[in-house]
C-alpha positions as a printed Julia matrix, in Angstrom:
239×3 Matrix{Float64}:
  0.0    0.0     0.0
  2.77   2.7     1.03
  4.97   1.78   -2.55
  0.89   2.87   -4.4
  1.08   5.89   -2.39
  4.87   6.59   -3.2
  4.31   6.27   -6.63
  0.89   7.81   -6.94
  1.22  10.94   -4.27
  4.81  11.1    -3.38
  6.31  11.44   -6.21
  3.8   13.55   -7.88
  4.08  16.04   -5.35
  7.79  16.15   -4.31
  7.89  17.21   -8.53
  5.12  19.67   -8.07
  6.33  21.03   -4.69
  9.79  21.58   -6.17
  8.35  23.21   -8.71
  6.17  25.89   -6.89
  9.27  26.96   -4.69
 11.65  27.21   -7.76
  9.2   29.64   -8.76
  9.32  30.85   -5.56
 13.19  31.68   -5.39
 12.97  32.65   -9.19
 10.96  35.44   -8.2
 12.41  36.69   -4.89
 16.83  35.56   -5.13
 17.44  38.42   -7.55
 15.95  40.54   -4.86
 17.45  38.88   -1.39
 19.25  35.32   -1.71
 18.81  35.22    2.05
 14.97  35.55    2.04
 15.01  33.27   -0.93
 16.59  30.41    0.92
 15.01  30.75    4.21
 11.57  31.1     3.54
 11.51  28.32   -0.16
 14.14  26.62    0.73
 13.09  25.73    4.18
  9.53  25.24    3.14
 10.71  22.64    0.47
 12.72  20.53    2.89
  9.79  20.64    5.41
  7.12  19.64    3.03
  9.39  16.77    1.43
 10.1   15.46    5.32
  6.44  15.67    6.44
  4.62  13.95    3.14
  6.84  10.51    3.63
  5.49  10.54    6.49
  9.03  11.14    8.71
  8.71  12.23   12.77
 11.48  14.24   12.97
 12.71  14.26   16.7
 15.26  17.27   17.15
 17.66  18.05   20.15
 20.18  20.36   20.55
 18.33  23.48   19.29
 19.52  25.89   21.78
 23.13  25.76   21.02
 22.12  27.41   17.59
 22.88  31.25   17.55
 21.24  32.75   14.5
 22.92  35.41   14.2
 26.53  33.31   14.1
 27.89  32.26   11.28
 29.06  28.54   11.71
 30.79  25.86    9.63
 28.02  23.17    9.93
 29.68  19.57   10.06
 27.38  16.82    9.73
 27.41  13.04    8.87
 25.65  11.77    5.89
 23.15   8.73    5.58
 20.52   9.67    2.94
 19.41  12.22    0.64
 16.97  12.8     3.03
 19.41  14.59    5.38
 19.14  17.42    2.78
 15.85  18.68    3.26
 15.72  17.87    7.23
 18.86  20.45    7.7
 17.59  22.72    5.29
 13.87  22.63    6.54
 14.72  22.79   10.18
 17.87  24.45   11.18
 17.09  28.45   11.78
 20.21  29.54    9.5
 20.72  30.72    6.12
 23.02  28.05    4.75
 25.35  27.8     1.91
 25.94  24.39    0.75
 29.15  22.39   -0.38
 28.02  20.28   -2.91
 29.33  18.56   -5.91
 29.02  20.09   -9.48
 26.71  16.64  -10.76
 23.45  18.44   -8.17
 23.7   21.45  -10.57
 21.86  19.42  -13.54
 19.22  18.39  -11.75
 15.95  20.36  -13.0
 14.92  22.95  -10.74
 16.91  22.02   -7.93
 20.42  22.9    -9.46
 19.14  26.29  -10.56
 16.85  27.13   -7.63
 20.46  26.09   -5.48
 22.5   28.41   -7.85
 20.07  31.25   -7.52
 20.45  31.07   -3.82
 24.05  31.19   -3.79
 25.05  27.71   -2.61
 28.76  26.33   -4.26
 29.28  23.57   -6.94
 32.69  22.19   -6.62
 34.4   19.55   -8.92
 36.1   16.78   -7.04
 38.37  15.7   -10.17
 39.44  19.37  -10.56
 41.17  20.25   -7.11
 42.27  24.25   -8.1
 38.89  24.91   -9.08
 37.26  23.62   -6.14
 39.39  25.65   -4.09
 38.63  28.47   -6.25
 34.83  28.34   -5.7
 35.63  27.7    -2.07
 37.39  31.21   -1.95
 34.21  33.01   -3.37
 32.28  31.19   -1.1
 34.49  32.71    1.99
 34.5   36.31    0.17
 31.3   36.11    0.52
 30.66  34.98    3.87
 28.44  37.22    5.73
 27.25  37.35    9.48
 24.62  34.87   10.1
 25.85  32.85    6.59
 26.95  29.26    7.2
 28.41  27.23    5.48
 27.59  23.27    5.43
 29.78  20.31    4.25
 29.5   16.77    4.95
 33.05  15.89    5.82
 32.8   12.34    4.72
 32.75  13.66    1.32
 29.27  10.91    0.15
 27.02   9.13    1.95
 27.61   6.34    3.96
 26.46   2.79    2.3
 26.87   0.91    5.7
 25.55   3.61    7.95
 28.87   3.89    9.67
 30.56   7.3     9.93
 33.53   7.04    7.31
 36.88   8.88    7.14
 36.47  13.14    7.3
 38.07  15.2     4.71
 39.4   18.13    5.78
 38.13  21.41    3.61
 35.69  21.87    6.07
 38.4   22.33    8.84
 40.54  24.3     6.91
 38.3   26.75    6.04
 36.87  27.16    9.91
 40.28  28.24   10.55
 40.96  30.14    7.97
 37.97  32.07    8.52
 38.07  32.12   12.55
 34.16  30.92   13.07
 33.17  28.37   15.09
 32.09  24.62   13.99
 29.09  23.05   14.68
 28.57  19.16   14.68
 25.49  17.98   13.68
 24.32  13.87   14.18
 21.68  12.73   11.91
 20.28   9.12   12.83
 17.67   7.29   10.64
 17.68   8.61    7.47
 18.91   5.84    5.68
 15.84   3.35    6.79
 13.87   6.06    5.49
 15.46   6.71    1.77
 17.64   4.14    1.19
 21.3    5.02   -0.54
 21.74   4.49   -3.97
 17.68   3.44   -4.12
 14.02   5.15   -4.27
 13.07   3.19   -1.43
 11.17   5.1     0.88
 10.08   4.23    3.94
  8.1    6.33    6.35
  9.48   6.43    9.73
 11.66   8.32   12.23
 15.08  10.02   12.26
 16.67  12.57   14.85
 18.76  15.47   14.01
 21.15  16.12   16.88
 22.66  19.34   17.33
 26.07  19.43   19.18
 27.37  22.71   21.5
 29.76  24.51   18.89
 33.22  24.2    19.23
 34.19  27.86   19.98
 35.56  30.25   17.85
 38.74  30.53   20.62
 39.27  26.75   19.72
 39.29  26.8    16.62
 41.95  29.59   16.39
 44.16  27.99   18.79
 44.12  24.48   17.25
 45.54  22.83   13.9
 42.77  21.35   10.74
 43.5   17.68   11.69
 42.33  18.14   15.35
 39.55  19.75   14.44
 38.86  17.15   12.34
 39.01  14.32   15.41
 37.35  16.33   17.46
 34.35  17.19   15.09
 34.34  13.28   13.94
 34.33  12.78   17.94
 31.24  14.37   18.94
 28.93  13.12   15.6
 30.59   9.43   16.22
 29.57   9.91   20.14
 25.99  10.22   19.19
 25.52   7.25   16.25
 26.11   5.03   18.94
 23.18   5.88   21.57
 19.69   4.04   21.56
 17.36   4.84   18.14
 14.69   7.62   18.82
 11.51   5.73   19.75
């Protein structure tokens, strides 16, 4: 009965609610990126989680300071863990991604519009390049999210962190904050259209200060960040 609905409702309406916010961010990014992002952007993710069905248990909320700019670290299970940060967090994020999520209809130029960064994994001094406008361009309240492992996990473990992320939260001086998402992948399967409905948890960790980060080196950054996330995959599932 769910794969019927999936097919017959999902679907139909991820397409057509992708379609009314690209309109959406058409109409207001050449105006305000910013108000753009927050109010389609968000909307999008939140009306992608809520249809599967997904209960979306979230802790953490009050080490957020909106008006900080952060670099979000976060693991990542399932394209689902897209819309759940984007819908839920109360930041205007720039994304990290790679260059293939700018050809996908509406999303790559509704992404563009707002501002987020494309980077090509094959060509290293243009990655670095578009990671340099990105940081030009950083403004207070603007964060900026990677997912350090670089792809999703296929296993669900947390794999190996890549360091970008680490070196730019030094370079720029801002504090980093972890993010553990749990349950995403029983709900959209990697490397499948399997949904699922069901539940995940989005756990935000306290930031590691801006004083830290200036007074330590990229690869402890990186153990401590892959610390805290790791600390959390391993507690009881949200029931």
């Amino acid at each position: 009965m769910y794969k019927i609905y999936e097919v017959l409702i999902y679907m139909p309406f991820v397409a057509l609610w992708t379609l009314v916010n690209f309109i959406g961010v058409a109409l207001v990014a050449p105006f305000s990126a910013r108000i753009a992002s927050r109010l389609f952007g968000g909307a999008w993710g939140r009306g992608l989680v809520r249809a599967v069905p997904c209960r979306l248990r979230i802790t953490g909320r009050d080490h957020i300071d909106p008006g900080t700019p952060y670099i979000l670290v976060a693991n990542h299970l399932s394209l689902m863990d897209i819309p759940i940060l984007y819908g839920w967090l109360p930041l205007d994020l720039k994304w990290v991604m790679k260059k293939e999520v700018r050809r996908i209809p509406l999303i790559g130029s509704g992404t563009a519009m707002m501002g987020h960064i494309f980077v090509d994994r094959a060509d290293h001094d243009a990655a670095i390049h578009e990671l340099h406008v990105l940081e030009d361009n950083l403004q207070p309240g603007m964060s900026i999210l990677v997912f350090p492992e670089g792809t999703r996990s296929r296993s669900g473990r947390l794999q190996a962190f890549k360091m970008g992320a680490f070196h730019m939260a030094v370079e720029l001086q801002v504090p980093i904050l972890p993010i553990t998402i749990r349950g995403t992948n029983a709900i959209l399967t990697p490397d499948t259209m399997d949904l699922n409905p069901g539940r995940a948890e989005l756990i935000i960790h306290p930031p590691i200060c801006r004083a830290e980060v200036v007074a330590s080196s990229p690869e402890s950054l990186r153990d401590r960040a892959r610390e805290i996330i790791s600390s959390a995959l391993h507690e009881p599932p949200p029931s």
